[in-house]
N, C-alpha and C positions, 0 to 999 in steps of 0.2 A: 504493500500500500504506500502510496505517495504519502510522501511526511509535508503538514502544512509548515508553510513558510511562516513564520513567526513575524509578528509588527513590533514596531518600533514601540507600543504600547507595553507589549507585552518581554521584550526585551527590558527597556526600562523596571517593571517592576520586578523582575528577575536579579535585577543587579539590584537595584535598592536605591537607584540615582534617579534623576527627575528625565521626561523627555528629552527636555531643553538638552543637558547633559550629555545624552546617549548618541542626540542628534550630531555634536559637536563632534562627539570623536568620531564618528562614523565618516563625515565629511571633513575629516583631521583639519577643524578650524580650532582655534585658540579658544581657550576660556579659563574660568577661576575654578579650576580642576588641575590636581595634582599629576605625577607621573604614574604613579601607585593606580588611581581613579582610572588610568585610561587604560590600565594592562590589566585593571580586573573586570574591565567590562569589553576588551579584544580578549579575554580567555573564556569569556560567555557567550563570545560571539562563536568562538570554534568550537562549542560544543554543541552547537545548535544544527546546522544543517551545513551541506558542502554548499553553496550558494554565500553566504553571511561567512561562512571561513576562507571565501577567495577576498571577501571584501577586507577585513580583517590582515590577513597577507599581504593586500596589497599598502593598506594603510601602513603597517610596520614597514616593508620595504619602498615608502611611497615610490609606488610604481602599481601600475594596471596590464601591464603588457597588452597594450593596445595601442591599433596608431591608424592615424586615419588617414585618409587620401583623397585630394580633391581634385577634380577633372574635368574638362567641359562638355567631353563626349564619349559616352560609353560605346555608343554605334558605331566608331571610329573603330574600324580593326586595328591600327597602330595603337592608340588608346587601350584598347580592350587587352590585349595581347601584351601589353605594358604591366597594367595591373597586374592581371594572372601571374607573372611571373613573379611581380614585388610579394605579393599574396604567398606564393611558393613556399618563397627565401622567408620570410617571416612566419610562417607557420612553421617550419623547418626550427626556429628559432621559440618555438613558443610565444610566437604574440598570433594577436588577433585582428584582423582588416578590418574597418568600418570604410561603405566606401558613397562618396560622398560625388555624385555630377551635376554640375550648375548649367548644361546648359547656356552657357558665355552670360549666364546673368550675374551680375555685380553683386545685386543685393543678396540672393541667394548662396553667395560665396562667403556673406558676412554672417548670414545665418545659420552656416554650415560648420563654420568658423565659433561661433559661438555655442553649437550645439557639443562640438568637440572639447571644447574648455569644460563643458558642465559635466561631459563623462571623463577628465579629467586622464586623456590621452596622455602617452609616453611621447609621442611622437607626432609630424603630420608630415605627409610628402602633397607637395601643391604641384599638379601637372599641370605646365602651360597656364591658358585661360589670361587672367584682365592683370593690370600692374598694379593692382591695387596693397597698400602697406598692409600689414597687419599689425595688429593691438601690440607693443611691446610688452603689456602686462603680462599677457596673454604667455607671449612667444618666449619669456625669461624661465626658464630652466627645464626650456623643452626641446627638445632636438626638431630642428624644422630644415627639409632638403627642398629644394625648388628642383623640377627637372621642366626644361626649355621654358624659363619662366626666369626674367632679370632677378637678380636681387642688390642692386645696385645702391638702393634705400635702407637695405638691413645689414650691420657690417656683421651678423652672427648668424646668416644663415647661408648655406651653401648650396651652391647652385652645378648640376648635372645638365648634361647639353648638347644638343648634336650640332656638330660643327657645319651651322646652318649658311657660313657666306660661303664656306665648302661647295655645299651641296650647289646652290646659286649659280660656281663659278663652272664646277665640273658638267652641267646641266645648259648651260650656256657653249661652252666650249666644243660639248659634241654637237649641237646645231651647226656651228659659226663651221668646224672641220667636215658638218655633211653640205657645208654651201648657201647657209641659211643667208639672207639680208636683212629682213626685217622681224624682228620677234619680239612676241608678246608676251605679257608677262600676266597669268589671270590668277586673280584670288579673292576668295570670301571674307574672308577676317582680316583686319588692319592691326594685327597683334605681333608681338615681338619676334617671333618664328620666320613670319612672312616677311617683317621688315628687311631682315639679317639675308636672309634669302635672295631679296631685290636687292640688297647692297653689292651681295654678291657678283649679281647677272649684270649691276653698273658697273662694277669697275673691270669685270672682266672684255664689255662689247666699248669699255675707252680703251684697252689695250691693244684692241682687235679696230680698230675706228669703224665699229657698227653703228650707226645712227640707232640712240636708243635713250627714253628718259622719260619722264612719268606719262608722259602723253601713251606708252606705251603697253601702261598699266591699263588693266580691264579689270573692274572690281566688279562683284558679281554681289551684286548688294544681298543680303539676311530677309529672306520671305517666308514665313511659314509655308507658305503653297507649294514651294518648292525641296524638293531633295538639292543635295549639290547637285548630282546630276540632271535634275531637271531645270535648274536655275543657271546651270552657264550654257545649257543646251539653248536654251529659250535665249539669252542674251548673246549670244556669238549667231543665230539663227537670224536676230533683230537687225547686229551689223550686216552681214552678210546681205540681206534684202534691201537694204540703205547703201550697199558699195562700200560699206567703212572698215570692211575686210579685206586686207591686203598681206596679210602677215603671211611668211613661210616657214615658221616658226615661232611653237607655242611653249612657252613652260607654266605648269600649275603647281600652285602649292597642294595641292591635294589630286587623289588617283578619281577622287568620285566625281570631281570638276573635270576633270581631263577626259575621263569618257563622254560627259555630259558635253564636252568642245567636239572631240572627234564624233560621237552624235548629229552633232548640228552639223559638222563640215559633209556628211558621208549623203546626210540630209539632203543635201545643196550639192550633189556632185562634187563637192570637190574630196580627191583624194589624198588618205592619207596613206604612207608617207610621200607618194610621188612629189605633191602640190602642196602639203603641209605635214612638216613633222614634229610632234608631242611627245613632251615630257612631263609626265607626272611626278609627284613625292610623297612617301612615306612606305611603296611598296606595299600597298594592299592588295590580298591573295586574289584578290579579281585582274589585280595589272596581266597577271600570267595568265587566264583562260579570255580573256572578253579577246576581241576581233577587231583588229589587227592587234595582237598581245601587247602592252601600254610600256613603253621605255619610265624607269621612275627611280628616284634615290631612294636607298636603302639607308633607314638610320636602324641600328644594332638596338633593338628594345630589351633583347638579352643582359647585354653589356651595360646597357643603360640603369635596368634594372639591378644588375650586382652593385653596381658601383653607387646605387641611390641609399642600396636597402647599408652598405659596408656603410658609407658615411652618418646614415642615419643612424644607426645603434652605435657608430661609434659617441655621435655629439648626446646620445642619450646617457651612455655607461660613465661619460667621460663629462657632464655636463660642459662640453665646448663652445668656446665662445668665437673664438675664431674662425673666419670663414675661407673655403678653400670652392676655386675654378674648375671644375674637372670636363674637359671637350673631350666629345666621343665620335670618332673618325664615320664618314658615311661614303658610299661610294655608286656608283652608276651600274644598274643595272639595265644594258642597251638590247630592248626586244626587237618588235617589228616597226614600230613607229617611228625609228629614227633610223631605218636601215638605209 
């Protein structure tokens, strides 16, 4: 038979201390209660059930072994496939994943943020998503790793990252070497990923003197109606029928926009690779089966992930203050779209 959970009522009159009291130690806040007081009522806690003896445990070791994780898109196979892995390596470790996806909303990042504080996390890894700071209160003597997410604002948090003007320049470079002149540069999100990405694709077509500069940015504006792929599809469709498509080469910051571009051109007779050739990124497992197979950067979510989950239990075990760079190499995977 299931053993009832006992309340904090009922706890309290067990020890022989007040609510108020019992509340206290439980949520290890301070009060006019002695050292004695709060070890005879965590020896009452572990006698009671395994649920109240892990809380207990974690009070004395203040630690929960838990850690959370915030993301903007679970649907994102790079995303998805990121997590899982972090999740691995930490249950491997005995902790436990909360996982947390805002959907690129700001506020819901703050709320998610706060909900973390109150179950009183070891840990948080913040994937990508908006630059927004977090609470110093908050963030002081907790291990916090950024992965592809600045942290330029917090000198104690450490930031994992794929070396995104990399990708940019190597993604550029095989167009400009199949003959490209004019390429376009298409993305959903104006976030720090994308920017480092276009930084990339600039400085490598001024090396190359490609005529190239924001006029050559297509941003595929945020519609609920739309998938990525139905929303660059629709807007590369729109140039096209307006003559405002001239490009022979395209790079996406994403593989779902990049089908959604070769969609629209294949739409409109034009051929890919003959007449236009695409580069997608993050290598999601549709690049290899969809038609003509999707050319796209490959960032390591393996790698990515050891090296988030190592720093992260490091700045937890070791309450670190100091922050460390760690760039995670990405490299070209050339299919049929840029043959």
């Amino acid at each position: 038979m299931t053993e009832k959970r006992m309340s904090i009522k009922e706890l309290a009159k067990i020890t022989g201390y007040s609510v108020a009291t019992v509340s206290r130690v439980l949520n290890n806040k301070e009060g006019k209660f002695s050292e004695k007081t709060r070890e005879k009522i965590l020896a009452v806690i572990e006698e009671t059930n395994y649920e109240t003896n892990s809380i207990a445990k974690s009070l004395r070791m203040q630690r929960t072994n838990t850690v959370g994780v915030i993301l903007p898109d679970l649907s994102n196979a790079f995303f998805a496939r990121l997590v899982q892995e972090i999740e691995t390596l930490l249950s491997s470790k005995g902790m436990t994943l909360i996982i947390c996806t805002t959907n690129q909303e700001k506020e819901k990042e703050v709320q998610y943020l706060k909900m973390l504080e109150g179950k009183m996390v070891d840990g948080i890894i913040m994937i990508s998503g908006n630059n927004s700071s977090l609470n110093p209160v908050f963030i002081k003597n907790k291990g916090v790793v950024f992965i592809d997410r600045d942290n330029s604002s917090e000198n104690n948090i450490s930031s994992v990252h794929s070396d995104h003007r990399y990708g940019g320049k190597i993604a550029c470079q095989k167009l400009i070497a199949n003959g490209c002149k004019k390429i376009a540069f298409v993305t959903q999100e104006d976030v720090q990923i994308t920017q480092k990405i276009f930084e990339g694709v600039l400085q490598t077509t001024k090396k190359q003197s490609i005529k190239f500069d924001e006029s050559n940015s297509i941003l595929i504006t945020s519609d609920d109606k739309f998938s990525k792929t139905g929303a660059s599809n629709s807007i590369i469709s729109g140039l096209i029928k307006e003559n405002n498509f001239d490009y022979d080469g395209v790079i996406c910051t994403d593989d779902r926009l990049a089908i959604g571009v070769i969609l629209a051109l294949q739409a409109h007779n034009k051929k890919v690779p003959e007449e236009v050739k695409v580069i997608g990124y993050g290598n999601d497992p549709i690049a290899k089966y969809f038609t003509p197979s999707l050319s796209s950067i490959r960032q390591d979510y393996l790698h990515l992930a050891r090296e988030s989950v190592n720093e992260l239990l490091y700045r937890i075990e070791n309450k670190a203050e100091k922050s460390y760079d760690i760039t995670i190499p990405v490299s070209l995977i050339n299919r049929q779209t840029t043959i």
